[in-house]
C-alpha positions in Angstrom: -6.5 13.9 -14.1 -9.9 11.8 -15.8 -10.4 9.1 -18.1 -11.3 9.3 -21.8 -13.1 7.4 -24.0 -14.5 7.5 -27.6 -16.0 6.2 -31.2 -15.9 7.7 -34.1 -17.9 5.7 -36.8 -18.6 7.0 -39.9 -20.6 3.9 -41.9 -23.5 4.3 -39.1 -25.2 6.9 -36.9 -24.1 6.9 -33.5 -26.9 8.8 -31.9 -28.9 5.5 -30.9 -26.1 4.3 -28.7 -25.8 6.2 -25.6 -26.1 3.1 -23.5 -22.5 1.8 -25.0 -21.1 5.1 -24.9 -22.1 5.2 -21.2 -20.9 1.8 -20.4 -17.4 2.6 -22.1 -17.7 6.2 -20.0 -18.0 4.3 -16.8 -15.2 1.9 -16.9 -13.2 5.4 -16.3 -15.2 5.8 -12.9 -11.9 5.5 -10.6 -9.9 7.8 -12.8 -12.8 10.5 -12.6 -15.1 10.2 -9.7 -16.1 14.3 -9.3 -18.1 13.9 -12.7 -19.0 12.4 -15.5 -20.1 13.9 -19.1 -21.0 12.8 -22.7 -20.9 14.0 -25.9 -22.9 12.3 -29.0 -23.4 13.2 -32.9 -24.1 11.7 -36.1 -20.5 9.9 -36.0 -19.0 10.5 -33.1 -19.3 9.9 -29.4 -17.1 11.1 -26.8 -17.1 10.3 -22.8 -15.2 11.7 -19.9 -14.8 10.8 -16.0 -13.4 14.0 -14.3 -10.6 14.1 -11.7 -11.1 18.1 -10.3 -7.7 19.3 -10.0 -7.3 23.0 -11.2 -10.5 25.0 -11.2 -13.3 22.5 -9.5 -16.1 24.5 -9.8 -15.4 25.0 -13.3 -13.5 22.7 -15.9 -16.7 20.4 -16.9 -16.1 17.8 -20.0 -16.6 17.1 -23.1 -16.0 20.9 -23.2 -17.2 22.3 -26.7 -16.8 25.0 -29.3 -17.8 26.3 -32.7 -15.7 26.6 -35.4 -15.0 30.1 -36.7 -15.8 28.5 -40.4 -19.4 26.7 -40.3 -20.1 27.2 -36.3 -19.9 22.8 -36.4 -18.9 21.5 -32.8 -15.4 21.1 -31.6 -15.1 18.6 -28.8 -12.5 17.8 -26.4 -12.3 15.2 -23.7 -8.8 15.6 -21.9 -6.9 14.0 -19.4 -4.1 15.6 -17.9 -2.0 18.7 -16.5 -0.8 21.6 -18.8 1.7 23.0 -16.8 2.4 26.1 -18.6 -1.5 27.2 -19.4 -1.5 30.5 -17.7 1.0 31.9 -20.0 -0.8 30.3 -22.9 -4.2 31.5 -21.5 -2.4 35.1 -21.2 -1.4 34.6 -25.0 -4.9 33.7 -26.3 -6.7 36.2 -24.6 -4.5 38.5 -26.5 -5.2 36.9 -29.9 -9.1 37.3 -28.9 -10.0 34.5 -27.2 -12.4 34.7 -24.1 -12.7 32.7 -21.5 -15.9 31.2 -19.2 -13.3 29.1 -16.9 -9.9 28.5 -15.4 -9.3 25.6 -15.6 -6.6 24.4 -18.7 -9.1 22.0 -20.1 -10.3 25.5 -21.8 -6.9 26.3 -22.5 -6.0 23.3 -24.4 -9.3 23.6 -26.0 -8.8 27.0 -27.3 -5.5 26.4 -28.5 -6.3 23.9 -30.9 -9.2 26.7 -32.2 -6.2 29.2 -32.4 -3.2 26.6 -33.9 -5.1 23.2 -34.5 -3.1 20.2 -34.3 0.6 22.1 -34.0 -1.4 23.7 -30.2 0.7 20.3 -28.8 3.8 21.8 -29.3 3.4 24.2 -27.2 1.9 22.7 -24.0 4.3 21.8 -21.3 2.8 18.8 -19.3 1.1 15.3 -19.4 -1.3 14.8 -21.2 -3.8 12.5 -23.7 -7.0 14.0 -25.4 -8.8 13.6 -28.3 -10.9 16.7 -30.4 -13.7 16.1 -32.4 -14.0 18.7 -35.3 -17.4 18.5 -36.9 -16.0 21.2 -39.7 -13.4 19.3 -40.7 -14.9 15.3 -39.9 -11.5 15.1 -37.9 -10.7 13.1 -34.6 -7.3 13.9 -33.6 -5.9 12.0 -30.3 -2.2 13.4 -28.8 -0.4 12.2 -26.1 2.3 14.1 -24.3 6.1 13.5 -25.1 6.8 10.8 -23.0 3.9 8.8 -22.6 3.5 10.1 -19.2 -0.8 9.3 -19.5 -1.8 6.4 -21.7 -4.0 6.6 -24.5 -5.2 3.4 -26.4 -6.7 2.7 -30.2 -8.5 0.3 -31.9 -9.0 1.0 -35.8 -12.3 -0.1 -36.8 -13.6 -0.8 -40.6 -15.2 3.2 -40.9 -13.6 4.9 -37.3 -11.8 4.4 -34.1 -12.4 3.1 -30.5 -10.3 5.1 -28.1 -9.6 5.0 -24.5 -7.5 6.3 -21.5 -7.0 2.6 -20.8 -8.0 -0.8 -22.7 -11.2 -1.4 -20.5 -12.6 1.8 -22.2 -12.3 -0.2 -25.8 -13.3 -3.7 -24.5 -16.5 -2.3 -23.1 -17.6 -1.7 -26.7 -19.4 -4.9 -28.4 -17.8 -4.1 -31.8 -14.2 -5.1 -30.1 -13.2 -8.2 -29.3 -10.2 -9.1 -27.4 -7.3 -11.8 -28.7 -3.8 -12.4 -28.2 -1.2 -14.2 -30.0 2.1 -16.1 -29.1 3.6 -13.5 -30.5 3.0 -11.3 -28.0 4.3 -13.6 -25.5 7.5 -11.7 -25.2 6.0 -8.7 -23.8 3.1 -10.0 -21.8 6.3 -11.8 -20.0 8.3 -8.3 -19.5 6.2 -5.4 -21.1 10.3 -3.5 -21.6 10.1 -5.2 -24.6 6.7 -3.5 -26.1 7.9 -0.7 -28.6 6.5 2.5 -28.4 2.6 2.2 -29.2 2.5 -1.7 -28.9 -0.1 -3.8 -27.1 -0.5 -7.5 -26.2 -4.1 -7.3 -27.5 -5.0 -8.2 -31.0 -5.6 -4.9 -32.8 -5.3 -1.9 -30.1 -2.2 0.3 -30.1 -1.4 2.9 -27.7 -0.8 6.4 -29.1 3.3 6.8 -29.4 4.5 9.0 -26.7 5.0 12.6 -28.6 2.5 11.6 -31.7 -0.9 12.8 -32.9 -3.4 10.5 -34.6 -5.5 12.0 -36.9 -8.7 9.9 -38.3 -11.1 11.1 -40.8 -12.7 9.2 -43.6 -9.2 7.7 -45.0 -8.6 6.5 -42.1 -6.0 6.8 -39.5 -2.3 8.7 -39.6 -0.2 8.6 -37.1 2.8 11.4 -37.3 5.2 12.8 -34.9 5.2 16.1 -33.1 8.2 15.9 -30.9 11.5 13.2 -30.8 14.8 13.8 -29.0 17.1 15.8 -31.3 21.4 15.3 -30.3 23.3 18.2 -30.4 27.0 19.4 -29.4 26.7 20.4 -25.1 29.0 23.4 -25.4 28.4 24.1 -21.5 31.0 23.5 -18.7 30.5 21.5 -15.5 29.7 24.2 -13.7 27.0 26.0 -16.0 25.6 22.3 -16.5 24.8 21.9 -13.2 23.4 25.3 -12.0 21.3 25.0 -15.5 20.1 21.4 -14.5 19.1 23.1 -10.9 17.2 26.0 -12.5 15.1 23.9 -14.7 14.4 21.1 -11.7 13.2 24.5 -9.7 11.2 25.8 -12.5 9.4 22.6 -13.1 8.7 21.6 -9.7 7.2 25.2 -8.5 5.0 24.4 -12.0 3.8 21.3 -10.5 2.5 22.0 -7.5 0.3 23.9 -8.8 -3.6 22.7 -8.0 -6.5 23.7 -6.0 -6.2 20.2 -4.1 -4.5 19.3 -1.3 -1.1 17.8 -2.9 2.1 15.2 -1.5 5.3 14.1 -2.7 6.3 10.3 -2.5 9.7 10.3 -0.9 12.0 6.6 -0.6 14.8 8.3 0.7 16.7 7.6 -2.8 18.2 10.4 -4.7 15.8 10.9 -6.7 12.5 11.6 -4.6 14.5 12.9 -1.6 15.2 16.0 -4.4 11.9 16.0 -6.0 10.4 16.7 -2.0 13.0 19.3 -0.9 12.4 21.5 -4.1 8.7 21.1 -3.0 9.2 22.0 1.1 11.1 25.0 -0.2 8.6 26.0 -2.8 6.0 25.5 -0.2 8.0 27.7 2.4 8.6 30.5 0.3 4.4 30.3 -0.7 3.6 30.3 2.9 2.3 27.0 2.7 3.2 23.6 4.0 4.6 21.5 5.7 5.2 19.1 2.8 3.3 15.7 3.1 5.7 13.0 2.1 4.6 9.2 1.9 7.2 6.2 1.9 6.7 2.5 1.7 7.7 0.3 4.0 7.0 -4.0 4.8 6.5 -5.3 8.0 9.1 -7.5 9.0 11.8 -6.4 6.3 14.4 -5.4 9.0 14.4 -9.7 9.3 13.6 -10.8 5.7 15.4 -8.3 3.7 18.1 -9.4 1.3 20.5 -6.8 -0.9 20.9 -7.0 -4.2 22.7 -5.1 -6.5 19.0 -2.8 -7.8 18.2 -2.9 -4.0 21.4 -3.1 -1.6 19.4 -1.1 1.2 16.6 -1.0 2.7 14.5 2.0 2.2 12.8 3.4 5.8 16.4 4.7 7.4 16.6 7.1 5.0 13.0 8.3 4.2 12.7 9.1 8.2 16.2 11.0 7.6 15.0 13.1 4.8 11.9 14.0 6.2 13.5 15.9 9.2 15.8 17.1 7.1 13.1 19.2 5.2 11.3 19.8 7.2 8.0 17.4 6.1 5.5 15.8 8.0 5.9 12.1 6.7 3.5 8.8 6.7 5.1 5.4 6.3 2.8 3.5 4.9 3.3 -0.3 6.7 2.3 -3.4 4.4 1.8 -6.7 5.8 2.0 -9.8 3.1 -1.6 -10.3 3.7 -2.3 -7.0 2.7 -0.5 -7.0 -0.3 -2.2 -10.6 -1.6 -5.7 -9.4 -0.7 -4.8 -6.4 -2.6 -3.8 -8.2 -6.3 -7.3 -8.3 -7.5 -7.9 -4.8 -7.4 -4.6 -4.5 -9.1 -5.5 -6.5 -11.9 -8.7 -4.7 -12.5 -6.5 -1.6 -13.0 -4.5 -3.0 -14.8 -6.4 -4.4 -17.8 -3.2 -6.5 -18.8 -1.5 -9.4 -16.8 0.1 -7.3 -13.4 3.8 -7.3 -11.7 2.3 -9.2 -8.6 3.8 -7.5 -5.4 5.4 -4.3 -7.1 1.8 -3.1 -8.8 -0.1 -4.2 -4.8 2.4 -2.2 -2.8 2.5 0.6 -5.2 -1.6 0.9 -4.7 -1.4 0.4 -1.5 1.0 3.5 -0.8 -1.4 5.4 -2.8 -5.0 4.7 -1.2 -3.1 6.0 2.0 -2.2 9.2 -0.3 -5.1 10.0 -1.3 -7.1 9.9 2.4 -5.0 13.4 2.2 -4.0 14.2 -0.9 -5.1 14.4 -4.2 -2.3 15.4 -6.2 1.7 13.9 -5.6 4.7 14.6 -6.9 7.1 11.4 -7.8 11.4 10.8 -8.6 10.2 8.6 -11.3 12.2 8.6 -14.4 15.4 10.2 -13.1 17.4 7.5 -13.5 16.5 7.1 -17.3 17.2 10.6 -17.9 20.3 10.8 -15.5 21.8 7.3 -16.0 21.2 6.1 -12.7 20.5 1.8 -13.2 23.3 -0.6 -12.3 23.7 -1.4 -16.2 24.3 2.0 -17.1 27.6 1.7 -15.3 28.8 -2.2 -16.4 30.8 -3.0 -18.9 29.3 -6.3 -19.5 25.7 -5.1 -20.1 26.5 -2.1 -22.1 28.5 -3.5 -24.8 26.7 -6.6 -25.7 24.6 -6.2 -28.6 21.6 -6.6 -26.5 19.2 -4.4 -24.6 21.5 -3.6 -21.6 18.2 -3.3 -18.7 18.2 -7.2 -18.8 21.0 -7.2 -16.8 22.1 -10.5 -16.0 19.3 -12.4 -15.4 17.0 -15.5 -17.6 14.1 -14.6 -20.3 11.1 -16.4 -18.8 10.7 -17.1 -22.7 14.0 -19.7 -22.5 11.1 -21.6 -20.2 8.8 -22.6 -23.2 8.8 -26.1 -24.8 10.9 -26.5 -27.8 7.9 -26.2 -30.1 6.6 -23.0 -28.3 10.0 -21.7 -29.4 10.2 -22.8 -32.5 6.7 -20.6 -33.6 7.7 -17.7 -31.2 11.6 -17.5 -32.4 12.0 -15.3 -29.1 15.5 -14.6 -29.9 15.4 -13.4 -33.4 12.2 -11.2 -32.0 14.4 -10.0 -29.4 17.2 -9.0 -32.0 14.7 -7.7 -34.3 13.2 -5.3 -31.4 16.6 -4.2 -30.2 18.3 -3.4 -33.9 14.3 -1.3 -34.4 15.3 0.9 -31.5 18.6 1.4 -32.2 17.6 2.9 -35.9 15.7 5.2 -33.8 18.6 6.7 -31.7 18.9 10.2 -33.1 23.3 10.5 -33.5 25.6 13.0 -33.2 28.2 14.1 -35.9 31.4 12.6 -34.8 30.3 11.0 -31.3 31.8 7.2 -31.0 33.1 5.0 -28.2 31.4 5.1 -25.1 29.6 8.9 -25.8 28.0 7.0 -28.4 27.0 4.0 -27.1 25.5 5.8 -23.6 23.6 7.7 -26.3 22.1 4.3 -27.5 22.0 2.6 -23.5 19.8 5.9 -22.4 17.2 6.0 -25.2 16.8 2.2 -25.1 15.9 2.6 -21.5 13.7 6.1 -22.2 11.7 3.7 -24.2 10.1 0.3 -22.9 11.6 0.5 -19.4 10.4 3.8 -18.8 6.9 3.8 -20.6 6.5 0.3 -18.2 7.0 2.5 -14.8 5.2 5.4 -16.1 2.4 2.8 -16.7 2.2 1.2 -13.8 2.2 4.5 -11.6 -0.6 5.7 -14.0 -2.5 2.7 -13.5 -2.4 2.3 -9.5 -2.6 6.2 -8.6 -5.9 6.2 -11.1 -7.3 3.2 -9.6 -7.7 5.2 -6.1 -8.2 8.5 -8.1 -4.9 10.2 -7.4 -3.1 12.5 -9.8 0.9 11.4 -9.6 2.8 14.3 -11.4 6.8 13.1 -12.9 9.0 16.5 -12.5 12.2 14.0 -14.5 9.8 13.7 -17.0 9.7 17.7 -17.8 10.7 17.3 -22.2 12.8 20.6 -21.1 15.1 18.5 -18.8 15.1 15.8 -20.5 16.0 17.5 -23.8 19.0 19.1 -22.3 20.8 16.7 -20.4 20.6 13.7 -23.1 23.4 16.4 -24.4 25.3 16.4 -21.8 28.3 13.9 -22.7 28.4 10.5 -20.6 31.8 11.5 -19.4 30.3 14.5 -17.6 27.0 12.8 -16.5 29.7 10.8 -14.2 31.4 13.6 -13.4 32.1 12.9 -9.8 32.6 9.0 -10.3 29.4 7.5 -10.0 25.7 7.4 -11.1 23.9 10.6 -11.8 26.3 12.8 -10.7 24.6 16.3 -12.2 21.4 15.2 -10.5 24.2 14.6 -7.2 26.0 18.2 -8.0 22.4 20.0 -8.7 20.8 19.1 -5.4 23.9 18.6 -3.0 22.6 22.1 -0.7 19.6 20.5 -0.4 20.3 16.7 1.2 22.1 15.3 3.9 25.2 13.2 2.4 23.9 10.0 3.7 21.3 10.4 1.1 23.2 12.3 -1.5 25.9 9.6 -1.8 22.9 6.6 -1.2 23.9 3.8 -3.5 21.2 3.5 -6.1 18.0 1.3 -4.5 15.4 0.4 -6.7 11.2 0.4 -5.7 11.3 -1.4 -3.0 10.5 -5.9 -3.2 8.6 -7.6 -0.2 11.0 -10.1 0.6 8.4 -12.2 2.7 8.9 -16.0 3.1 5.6 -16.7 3.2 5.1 -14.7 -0.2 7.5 -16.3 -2.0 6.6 -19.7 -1.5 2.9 -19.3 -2.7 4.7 -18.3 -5.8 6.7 -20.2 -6.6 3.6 -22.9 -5.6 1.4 -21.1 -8.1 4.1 -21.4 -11.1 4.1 -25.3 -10.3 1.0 -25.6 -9.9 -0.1 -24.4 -13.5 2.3 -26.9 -14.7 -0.3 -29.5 -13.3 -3.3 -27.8 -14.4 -5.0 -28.8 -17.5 -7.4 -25.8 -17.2 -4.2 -23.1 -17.4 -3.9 -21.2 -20.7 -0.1 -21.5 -20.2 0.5 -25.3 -19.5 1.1 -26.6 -22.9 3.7 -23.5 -24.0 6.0 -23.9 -20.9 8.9 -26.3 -20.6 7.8 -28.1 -16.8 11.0 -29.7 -16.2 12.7 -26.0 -16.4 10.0 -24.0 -15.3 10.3 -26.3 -12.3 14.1 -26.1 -11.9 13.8 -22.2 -11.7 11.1 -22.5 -9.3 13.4 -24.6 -7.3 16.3 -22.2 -7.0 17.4 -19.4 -5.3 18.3 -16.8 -7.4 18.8 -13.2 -7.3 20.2 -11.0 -10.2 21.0 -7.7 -11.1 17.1 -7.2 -12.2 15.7 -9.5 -9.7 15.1 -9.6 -5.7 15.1 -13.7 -6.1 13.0 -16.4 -7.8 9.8 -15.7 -6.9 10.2 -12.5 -8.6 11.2 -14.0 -11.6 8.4 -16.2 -11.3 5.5 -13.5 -10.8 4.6 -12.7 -14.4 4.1 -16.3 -15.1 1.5 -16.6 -12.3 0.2 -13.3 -13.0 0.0 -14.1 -16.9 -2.0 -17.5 -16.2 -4.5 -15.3 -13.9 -5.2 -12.8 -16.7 -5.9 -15.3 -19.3 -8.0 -17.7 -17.4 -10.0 -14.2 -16.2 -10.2 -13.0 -19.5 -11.6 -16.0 -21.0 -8.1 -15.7 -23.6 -6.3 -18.4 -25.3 -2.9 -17.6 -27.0 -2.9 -19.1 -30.2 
């Protein structure tokens, strides 16, 4: 894993600005700390920070070629795994390619000299680089099929910025940073980005499964890969062994690194399977015990609260797990103090507003990783691709022409003033976002009722719900410099069980049941038949009331960014109650991306206009 950077310019020569490249370069300094390369020509300047993962010694970026035509430079800066590049390293040898490492950086490299842009089709993994041909005065940027790694965009007049993450761009002088009220929405809840939206004026994010090509035209953005529905001819039974062999398959895949490596495990469904494929695979290597890391807050066994995301508490079941497989497990114990002192940092990773709490903890967890570890294995995702949220399975969220992830609970934009509304028309916005998406879900001849509308419930959650987690787990394992690999995420898996009909992905009654039937020799049934529980909330006292302090106390400020958009009289009411929803651990959680929102303005020197 690393952190890339670029510019591509073609109205100036680039070759006097090494000191911007190298600023831009070393805003990637937690993502990369083992090294740290360049690249600059005429038009083009690349920078990487390196994460050594698979081959150490070797594996050095920007890693360049010639082209076969002219002998110009092709350059790649590339963050990422490539899961499958020994077979594709086997292949390219045979078509003549040589090889001075091992690492897949060169593998990824020499494919796109052996099949150019179409090499993404073929790599099974996460990934976002960017290749620089000189023959053809191309850059092309690709990011794997889910959006697992971020890649951001600016277009400038003549080139591109790029980046693994927006401080990358904002480093460079010729960007400068806005937002408008119309991104309100989803600097509130970032679910509601679309795929390759930002909050900031300008920069995009590479779509999940895209390439974008710029030359002198311009830029073009283009698919490579999207979900494609089909007819699932299999039974029950050849459904679930096939689910098992490609959760095997993917997992042995993963663990492969020449760094120590870890598996995050909450004692859900999800991550208890992800770490017992991993003890086994271990085992049968001659390697482990399995590391496993949980979270847990001090003083939860008094303060916690169920709700219907999080009905349990996490700890009885991680401990349970662990002994059952076998791994030698760290809980990782989080006072509130610990988790306030830590929201700074968080920010910083962040580049946009944080989630308070759930980004802090989340870092936390992994800066005890990584004293270990450098590479972990995480559930993430399963319950996207398996159906595994409360809504999923609620008659009143999945029918309503709205997006069925926000549950039952408020829009923190129903908290603006009346004229704050009237310019943001949040609920038309919302409609027009939702009825976008749903153009998108790719149908199936014949399917209606509730086959087709699961169809449409799972891809609207595969979209801004999921590319928000992947996000935030990309952003916090980077900012201590640890690699967080997403078996669920596997396009393989993914591909085939979106087939599966809903009436079978419920097979035994209840959420997830292949994921259930797949795994069931592997679990103790405490865990196997675990309600669903949600990343877990700090339910602190203490913690909550500076929150919902902070919201009124913005209200009061006439420095905040936010005073003069948000209703006081509500925003006051909610920050009163007591509530708790289907999405939500209580107010203050509700309350978080307001306070967090005013922080990253106020630091950013931004006003929304």
């Amino acid at each position: 894993m690393c952190g890339i950077v670029g510019w591509l310019d073609f109205t100036r020569d680039l070759r006097g600005e090494q000191g911007v490249l190298d600023a831009m370069t070393d805003t990637m300094a937690l993502r990369g700390p083992d090294d740290r390369g360049t690249w600059l020509g005429p038009h083009t300047g690349l920078g990487h920070r390196r994460l050594a993962v698979i081959d150490v010694a070797g594996g050095a970026q920007p890693m360049t070629a010639t082209s076969a035509a002219h002998g110009d430079p092709v350059v790649l800066v590339y963050s990422g795994e490539v899961y499958n590049f020994r077979e594709l390293r086997a292949q390219l040898s045979g078509l003549g390619h040589h090889f001075a490492t091992r690492s897949d950086t060169e593998v990824v490299l020499r494919a796109y000299q052996e099949w150019g842009a179409g090499c993404v089709e073929r790599f099974n993994g996460m990934f976002a680089f960017a290749v620089w041909d000189a023959d053809r005065e191309e850059l092309l940027l690709a990011r794997d099929r889910l959006g697992i790694k971020p890649l951001y965009y600016a277009p400038r007049p003549g080139g591109v910025l790029f980046a693994s993450e927006p401080k990358g761009i904002l480093a460079n002088p010729a960007f400068e940073s806005s937002v408008s009220i119309d991104a309100l929405p989803i600097l509130f809840n970032p679910r509601f980005a679309l795929p390759g939206e930002t909050a900031i004026n300008g920069m995009h994010e590479v779509k999940p499964g895209h390439l974008v090509k710029i030359d002198r035209r311009g830029c073009h953005e283009y698919p490579y890969w999207r979900l494609v529905s089909r007819e699932h001819t299999d039974d029950l039974r050849t459904t679930v062994g096939t689910v098992r062999e490609l959760l095997e398959d993917i997992v042995e895949r993963q663990l492969i690194a020449d760094v120590p490596r870890a598996s995050m495990l909450s004692g859900g469904l999800d991550s208890s399977a992800i770490a017992a494929l991993a003890a086994r695979s271990l085992a049968r290597s001659g390697e482990g015990p399995l590391l496993t890391y949980s979270v847990r807050f001090d003083g939860e066994e008094e303060h916690f609260r169920s709700t219907q995301l999080r009905p349990e508490r996490d700890a009885p079941y991680a401990a349970m797990v662990a002994e059952h497989i076998g791994s030698e497990h760290v809980e990782v114990v989080l006072k509130a103090r610990d988790v306030a002192e830590a929201i700074p940092q968080a920010r910083h990773a962040r580049d946009l507003p944080s989630i308070g709490q759930f980004d802090t903890s989340m870092l936390l967890m992994f800066a005890a990783l990584r004293e270990r570890s450098t590479v972990a294995l995480s559930g993430e995702a399963a319950d996207e691709v398996f159906g595994g949220y409360p809504w999923f399975h609620d008659d009143g969220t999945v029918w309503r022409e709205k997006f069925p992830w926000l549950g039952d609970a408020p829009q923190l934009t129903d908290y603006l003033t009346a004229d704050a509304r009237a310019a943001l028309r949040p609920d038309a916005q919302t409609a027009d976002r939702y009825a976008t998406l749903r153009a998108q879900v790719p149908r199936l001849a014949g399917e209606d009722g509730l086959n087709a509308r699961m169809r449409e419930v799972l891809f609207f959650s595969l979209h801004g719900p999921l590319l928000m987690l992947l996000d935030r787990k990309d952003r916090m394992s980077m900012a201590v410099s640890l690699e967080v690999r997403v078996p669920f995420c596997d396009h393989r898996l993914l591909e085939y069980v979106w087939n599966v009909p809903w009436e079978m992905k419920v097979a035994d009654g209840r959420e997830k049941s292949l994921l259930r039937m797949a795994v069931q020799d592997l679990l103790p049934d405490p865990v196997l038949y675990r309600p669903k529980s949600a990343y877990p909330a700090m339910h602190d006292p203490e913690h909550d009331v500076a929150i919902r302090d902070a919201a009124r106390a913005l209200l009061d400020d006439s420095a905040s960014p936010l005073r003069d958009l948000l209703d006081p009289v509500a925003l006051r009411e909610l920050a009163g109650s007591d509530s708790r929803t289907m999405t939500h651990a209580g107010t203050a959680h509700m309350l978080i991306p307001v306070v967090e929102l005013d922080v990253w303005l106020r630091d950013q020197g931004l006003t929304i206009s």
